[in-house]
RODO-787674 format. One record per atom (N, C-alpha, C): x, y, z; residue in three letters; atom name. Coordinates in pm, whole numbers, plus 50000, padded with zeros to 5 digits. Example, Ala and Ser with C-alpha at 12.3 -4.5 7.8 and 13.67 -1.06 7.14 Angstrom:
rec u 51319	v 49431	w 50780	type ALA	atom N
rec u 51230	v 49550	w 50780	type ALA	atom CA
rec u 51320	v 49670	w 50780	type ALA	atom C
rec u 51285	v 49775	w 50708	type SER	atom N
rec u 51367	v 49894	w 50714	type SER	atom CA
rec u 51290	v 50003	w 50787	type SER	atom C
***
This chain:
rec u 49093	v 36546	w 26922	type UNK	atom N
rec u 49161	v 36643	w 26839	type UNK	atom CA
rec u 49270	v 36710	w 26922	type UNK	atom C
rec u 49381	v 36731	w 26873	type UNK	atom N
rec u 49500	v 36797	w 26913	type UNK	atom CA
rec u 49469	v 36928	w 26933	type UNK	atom C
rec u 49501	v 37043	w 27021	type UNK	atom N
rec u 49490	v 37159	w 27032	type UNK	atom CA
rec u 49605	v 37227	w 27027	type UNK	atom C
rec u 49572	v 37314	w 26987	type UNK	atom N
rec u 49705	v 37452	w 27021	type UNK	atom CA
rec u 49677	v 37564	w 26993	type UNK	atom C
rec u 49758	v 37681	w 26999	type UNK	atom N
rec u 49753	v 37818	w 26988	type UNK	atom CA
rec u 49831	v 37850	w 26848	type UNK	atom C
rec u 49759	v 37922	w 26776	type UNK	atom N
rec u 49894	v 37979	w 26644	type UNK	atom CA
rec u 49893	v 38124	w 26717	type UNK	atom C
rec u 50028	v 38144	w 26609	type UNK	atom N
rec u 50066	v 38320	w 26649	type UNK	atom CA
rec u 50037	v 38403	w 26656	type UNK	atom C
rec u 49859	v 38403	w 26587	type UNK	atom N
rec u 49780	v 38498	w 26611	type UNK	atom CA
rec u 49704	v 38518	w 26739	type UNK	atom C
rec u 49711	v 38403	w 26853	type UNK	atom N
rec u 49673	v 38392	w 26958	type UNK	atom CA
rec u 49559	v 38312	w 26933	type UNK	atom C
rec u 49497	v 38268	w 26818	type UNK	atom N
rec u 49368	v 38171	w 26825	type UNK	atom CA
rec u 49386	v 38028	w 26872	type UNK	atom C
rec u 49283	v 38026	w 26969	type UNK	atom N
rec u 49310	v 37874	w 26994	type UNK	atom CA
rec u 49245	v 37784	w 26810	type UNK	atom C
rec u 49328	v 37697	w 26814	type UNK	atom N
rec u 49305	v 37606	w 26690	type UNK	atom CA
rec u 49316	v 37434	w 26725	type UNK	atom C
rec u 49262	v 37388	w 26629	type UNK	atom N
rec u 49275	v 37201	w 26665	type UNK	atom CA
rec u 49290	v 37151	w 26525	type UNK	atom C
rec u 49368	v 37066	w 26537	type UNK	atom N
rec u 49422	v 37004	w 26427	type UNK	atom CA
rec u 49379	v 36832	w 26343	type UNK	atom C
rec u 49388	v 36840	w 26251	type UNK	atom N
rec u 49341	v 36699	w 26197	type UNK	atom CA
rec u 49415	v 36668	w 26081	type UNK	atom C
rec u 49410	v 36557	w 26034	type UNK	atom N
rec u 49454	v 36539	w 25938	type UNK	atom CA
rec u 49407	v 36491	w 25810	type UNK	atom C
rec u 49453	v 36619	w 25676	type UNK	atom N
rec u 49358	v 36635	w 25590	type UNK	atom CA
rec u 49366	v 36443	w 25495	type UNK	atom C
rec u 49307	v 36477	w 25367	type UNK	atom N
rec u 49275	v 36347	w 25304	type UNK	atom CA
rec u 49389	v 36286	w 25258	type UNK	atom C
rec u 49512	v 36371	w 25231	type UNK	atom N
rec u 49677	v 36315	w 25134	type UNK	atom CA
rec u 49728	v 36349	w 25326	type UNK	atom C
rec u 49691	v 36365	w 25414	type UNK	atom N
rec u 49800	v 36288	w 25532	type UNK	atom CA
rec u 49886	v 36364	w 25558	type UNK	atom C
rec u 49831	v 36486	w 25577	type UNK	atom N
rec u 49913	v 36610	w 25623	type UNK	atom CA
rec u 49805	v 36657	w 25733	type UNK	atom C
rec u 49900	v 36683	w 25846	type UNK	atom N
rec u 49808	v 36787	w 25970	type UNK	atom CA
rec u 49791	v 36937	w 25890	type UNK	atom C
rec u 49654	v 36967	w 25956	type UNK	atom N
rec u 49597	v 37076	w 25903	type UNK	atom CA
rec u 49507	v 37147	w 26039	type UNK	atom C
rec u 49561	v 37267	w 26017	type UNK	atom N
rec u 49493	v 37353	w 26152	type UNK	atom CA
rec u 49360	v 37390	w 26171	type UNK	atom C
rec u 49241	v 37414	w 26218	type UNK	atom N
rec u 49168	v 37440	w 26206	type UNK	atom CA
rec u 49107	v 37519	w 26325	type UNK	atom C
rec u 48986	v 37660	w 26328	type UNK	atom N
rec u 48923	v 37734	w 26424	type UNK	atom CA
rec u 48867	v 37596	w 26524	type UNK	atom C
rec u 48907	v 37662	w 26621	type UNK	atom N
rec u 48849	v 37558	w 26738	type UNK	atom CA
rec u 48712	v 37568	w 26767	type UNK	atom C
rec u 48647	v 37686	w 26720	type UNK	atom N
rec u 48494	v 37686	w 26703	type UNK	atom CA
rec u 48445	v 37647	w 26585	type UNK	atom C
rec u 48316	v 37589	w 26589	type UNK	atom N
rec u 48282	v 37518	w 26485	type UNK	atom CA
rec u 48191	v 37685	w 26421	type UNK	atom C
rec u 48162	v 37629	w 26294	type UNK	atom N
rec u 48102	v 37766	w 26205	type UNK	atom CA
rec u 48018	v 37724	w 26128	type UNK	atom C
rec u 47903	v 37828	w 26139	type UNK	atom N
rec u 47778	v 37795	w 26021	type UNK	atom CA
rec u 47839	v 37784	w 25901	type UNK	atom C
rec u 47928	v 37839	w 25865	type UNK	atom N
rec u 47968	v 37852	w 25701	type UNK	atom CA
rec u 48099	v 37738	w 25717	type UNK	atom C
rec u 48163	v 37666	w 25785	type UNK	atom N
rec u 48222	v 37552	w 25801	type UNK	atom CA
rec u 48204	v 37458	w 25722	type UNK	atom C
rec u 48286	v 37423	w 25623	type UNK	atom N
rec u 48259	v 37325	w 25555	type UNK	atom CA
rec u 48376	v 37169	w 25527	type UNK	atom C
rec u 48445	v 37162	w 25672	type UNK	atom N
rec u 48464	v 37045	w 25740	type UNK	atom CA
rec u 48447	v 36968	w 25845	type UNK	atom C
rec u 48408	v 36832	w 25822	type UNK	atom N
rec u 48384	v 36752	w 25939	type UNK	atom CA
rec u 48479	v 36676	w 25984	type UNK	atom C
rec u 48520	v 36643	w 26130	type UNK	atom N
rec u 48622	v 36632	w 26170	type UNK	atom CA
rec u 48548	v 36489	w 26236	type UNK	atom C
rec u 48617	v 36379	w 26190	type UNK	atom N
rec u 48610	v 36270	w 26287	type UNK	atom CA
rec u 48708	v 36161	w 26351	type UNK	atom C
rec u 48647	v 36147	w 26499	type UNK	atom N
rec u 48802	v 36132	w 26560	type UNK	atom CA
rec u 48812	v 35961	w 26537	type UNK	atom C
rec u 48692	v 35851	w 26512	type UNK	atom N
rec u 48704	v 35742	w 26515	type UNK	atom CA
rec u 48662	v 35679	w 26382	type UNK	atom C
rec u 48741	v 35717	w 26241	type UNK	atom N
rec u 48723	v 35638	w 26121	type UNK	atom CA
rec u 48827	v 35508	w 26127	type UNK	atom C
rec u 48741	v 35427	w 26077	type UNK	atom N
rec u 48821	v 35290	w 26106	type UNK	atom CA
rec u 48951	v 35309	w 25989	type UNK	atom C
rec u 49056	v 35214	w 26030	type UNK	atom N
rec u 49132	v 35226	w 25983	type UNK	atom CA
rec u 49259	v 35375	w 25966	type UNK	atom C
rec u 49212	v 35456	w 26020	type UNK	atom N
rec u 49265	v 35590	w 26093	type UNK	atom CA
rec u 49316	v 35633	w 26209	type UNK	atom C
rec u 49413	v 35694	w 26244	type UNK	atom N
rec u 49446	v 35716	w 26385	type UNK	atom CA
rec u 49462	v 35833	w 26373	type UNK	atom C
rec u 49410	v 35880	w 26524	type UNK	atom N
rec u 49387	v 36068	w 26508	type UNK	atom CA
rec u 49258	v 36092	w 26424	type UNK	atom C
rec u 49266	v 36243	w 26468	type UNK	atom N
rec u 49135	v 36292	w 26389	type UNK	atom CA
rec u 49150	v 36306	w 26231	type UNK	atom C
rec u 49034	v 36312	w 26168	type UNK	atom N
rec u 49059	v 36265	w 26054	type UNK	atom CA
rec u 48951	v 36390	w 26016	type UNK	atom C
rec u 49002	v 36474	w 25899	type UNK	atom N
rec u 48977	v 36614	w 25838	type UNK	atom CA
rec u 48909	v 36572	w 25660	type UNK	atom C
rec u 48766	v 36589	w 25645	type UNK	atom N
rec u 48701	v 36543	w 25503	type UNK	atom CA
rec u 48612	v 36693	w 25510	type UNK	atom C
rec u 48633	v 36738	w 25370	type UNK	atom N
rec u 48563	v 36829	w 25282	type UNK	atom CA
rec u 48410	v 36783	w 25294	type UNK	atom C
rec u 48292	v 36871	w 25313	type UNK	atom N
rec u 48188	v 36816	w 25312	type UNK	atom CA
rec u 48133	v 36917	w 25178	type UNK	atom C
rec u 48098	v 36879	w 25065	type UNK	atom N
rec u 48031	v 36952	w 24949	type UNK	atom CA
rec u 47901	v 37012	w 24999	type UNK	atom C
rec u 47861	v 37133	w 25004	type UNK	atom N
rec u 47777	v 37226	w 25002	type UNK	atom CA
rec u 47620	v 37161	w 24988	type UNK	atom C
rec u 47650	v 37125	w 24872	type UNK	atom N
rec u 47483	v 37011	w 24908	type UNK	atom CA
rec u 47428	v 36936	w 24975	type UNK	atom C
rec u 47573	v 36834	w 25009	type UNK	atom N
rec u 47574	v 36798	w 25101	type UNK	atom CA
rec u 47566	v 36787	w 25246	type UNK	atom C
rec u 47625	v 36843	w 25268	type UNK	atom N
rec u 47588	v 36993	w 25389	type UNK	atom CA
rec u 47454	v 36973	w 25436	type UNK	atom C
rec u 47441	v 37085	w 25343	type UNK	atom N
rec u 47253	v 37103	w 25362	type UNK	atom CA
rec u 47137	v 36994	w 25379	type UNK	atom C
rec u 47171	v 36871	w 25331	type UNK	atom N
rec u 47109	v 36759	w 25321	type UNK	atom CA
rec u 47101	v 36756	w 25467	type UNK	atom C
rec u 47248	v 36693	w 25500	type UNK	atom N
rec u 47288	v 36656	w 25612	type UNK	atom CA
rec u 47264	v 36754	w 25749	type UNK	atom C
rec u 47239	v 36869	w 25705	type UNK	atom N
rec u 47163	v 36963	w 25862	type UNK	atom CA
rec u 47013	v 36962	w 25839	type UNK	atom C
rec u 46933	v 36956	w 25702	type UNK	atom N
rec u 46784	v 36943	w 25741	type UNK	atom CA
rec u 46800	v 36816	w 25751	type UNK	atom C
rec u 46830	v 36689	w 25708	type UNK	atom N
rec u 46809	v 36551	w 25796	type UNK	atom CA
rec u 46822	v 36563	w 25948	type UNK	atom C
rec u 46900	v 36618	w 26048	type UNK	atom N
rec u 46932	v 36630	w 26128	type UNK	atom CA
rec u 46823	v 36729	w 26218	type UNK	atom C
rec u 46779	v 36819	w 26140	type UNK	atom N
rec u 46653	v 36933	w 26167	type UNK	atom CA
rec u 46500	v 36848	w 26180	type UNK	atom C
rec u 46492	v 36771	w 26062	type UNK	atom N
rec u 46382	v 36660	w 26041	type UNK	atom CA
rec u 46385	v 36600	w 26161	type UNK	atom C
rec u 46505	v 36514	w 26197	type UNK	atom N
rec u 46472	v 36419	w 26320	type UNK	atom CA
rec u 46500	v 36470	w 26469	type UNK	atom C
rec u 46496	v 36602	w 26448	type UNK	atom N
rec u 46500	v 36675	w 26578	type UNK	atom CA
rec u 46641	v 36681	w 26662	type UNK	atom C
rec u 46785	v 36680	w 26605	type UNK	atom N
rec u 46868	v 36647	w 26621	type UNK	atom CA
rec u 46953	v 36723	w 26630	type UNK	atom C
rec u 47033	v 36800	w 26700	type UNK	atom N
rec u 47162	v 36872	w 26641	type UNK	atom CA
rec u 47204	v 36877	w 26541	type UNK	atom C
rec u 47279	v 36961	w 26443	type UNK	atom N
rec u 47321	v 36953	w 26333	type UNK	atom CA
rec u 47449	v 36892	w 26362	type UNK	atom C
rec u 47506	v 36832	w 26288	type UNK	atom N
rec u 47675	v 36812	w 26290	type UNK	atom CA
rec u 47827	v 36935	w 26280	type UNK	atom C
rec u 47869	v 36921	w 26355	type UNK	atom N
rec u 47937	v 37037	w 26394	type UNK	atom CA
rec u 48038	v 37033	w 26240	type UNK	atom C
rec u 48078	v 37160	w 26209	type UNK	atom N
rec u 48162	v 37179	w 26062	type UNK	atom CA
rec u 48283	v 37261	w 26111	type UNK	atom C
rec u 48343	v 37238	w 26038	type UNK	atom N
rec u 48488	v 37369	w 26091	type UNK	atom CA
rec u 48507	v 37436	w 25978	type UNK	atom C
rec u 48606	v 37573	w 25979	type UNK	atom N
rec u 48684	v 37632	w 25905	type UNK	atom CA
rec u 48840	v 37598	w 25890	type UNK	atom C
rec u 48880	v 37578	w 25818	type UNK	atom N
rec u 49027	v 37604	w 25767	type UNK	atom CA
rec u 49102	v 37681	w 25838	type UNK	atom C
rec u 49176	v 37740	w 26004	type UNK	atom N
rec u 49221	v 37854	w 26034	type UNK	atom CA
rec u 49319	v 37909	w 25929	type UNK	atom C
rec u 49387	v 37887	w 25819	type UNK	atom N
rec u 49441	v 37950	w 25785	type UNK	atom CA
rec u 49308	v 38090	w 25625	type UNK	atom C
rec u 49217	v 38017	w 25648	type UNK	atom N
rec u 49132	v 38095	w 25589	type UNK	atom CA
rec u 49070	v 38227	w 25675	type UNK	atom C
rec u 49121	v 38231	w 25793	type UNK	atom N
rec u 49020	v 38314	w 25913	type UNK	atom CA
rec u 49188	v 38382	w 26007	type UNK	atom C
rec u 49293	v 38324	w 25984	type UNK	atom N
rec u 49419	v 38383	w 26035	type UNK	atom CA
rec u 49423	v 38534	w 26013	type UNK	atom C
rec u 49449	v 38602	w 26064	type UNK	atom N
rec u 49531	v 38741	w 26024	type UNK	atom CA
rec u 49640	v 38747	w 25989	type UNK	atom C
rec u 49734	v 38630	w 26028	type UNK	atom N
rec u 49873	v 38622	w 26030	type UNK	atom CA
rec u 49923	v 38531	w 25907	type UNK	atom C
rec u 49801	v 38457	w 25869	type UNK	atom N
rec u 49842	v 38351	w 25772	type UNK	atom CA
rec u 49924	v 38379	w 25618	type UNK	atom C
rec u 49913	v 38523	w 25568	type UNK	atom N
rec u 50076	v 38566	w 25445	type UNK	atom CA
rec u 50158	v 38530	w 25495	type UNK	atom C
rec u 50199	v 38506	w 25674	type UNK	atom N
rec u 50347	v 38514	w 25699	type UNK	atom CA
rec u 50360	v 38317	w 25668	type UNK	atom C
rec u 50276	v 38275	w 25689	type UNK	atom N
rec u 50317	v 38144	w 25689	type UNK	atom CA
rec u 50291	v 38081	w 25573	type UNK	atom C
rec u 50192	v 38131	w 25468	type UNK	atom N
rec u 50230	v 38094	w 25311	type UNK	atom CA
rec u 50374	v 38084	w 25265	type UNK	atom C
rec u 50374	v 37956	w 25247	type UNK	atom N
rec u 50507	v 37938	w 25138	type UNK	atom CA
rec u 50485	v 37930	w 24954	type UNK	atom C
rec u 50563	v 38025	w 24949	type UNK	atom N
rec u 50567	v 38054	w 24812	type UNK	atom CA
rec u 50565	v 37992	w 24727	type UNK	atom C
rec u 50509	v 37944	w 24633	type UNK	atom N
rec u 50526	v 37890	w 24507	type UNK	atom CA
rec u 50491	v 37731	w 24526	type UNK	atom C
rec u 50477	v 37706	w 24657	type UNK	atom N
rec u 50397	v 37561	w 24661	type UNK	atom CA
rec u 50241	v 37506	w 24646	type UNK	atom C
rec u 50202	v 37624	w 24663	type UNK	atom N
rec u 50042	v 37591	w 24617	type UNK	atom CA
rec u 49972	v 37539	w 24749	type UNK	atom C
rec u 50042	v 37523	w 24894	type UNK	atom N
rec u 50012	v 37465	w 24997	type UNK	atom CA
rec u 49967	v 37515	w 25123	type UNK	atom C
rec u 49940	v 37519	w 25172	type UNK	atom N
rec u 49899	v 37572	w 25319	type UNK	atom CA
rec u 50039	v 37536	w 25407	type UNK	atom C
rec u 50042	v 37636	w 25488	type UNK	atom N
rec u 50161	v 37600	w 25594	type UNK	atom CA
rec u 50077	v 37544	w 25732	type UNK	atom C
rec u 50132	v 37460	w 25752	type UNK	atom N
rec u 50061	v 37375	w 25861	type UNK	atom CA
rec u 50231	v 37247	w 25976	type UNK	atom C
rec u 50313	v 37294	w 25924	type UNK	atom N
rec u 50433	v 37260	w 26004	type UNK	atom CA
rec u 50430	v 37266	w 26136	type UNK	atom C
rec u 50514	v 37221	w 26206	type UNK	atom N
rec u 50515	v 37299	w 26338	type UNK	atom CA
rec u 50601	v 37410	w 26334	type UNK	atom C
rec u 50597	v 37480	w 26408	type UNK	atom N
rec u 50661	v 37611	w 26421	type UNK	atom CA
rec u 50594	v 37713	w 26375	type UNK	atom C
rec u 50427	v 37709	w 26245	type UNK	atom N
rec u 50385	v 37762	w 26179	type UNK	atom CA
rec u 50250	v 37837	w 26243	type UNK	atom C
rec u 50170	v 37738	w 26237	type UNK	atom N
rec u 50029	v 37753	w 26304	type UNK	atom CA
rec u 50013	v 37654	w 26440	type UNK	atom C
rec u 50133	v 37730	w 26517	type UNK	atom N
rec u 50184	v 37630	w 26683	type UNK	atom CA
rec u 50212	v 37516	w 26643	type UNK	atom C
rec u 50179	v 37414	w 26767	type UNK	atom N
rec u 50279	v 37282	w 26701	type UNK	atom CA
rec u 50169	v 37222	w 26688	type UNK	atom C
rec u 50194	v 37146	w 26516	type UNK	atom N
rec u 50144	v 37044	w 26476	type UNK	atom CA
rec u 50153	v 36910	w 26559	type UNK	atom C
rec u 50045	v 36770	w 26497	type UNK	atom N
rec u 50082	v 36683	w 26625	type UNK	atom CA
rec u 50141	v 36594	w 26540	type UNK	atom C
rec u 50198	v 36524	w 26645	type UNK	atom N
rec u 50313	v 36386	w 26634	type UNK	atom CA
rec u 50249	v 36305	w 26559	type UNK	atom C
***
């Protein structure tokens, strides 16, 4: 995963969501996290950013509880946890700002 700093000073790491846009995310993973970030899906290059549904979730940490296992690490969205993130909403697109220059630099 790509790292960087946004303007709020959080360190963040980046992936790229399901339509193929980089997307920022808390560099700590979070109980209430509800993405999994994986860096080796075939056919993918770079880390690769999938929504995990809530039920799912849960399945997937007591399976993991059952076989005595770590849970799978989840992330947050940084622009859901930003302080700074109104300044980088763009208006009227319905989108997250995730550019470079926005939430530090996006990757290549």
């Amino acid at each position: 995963m790509n790292r960087s700093k946004c303007p709020c000073s959080a360190e963040i790491v980046w992936a790229q969501s399901v339509n193929g846009k980089a997307q920022p995310f808390d560099l700590v993973p979070a109980e209430r996290g509800n993405v999994a970030i994986f860096e080796d899906l075939v056919g993918f290059e770079g880390a690769q950013a999938r929504v995990v549904p809530r039920a799912t979730l849960e399945a997937i940490r007591a399976a993991a509880k059952r076989a005595g296992e770590p849970p799978p690490q989840h992330y947050v969205a940084h622009h859901s946890t930003c302080p700074r993130a109104a300044e980088f909403h763009r208006s009227g697109t319905g989108g997250s700002a995730t550019a470079a220059g926005t939430f530090g630099e996006a990757p290549k």
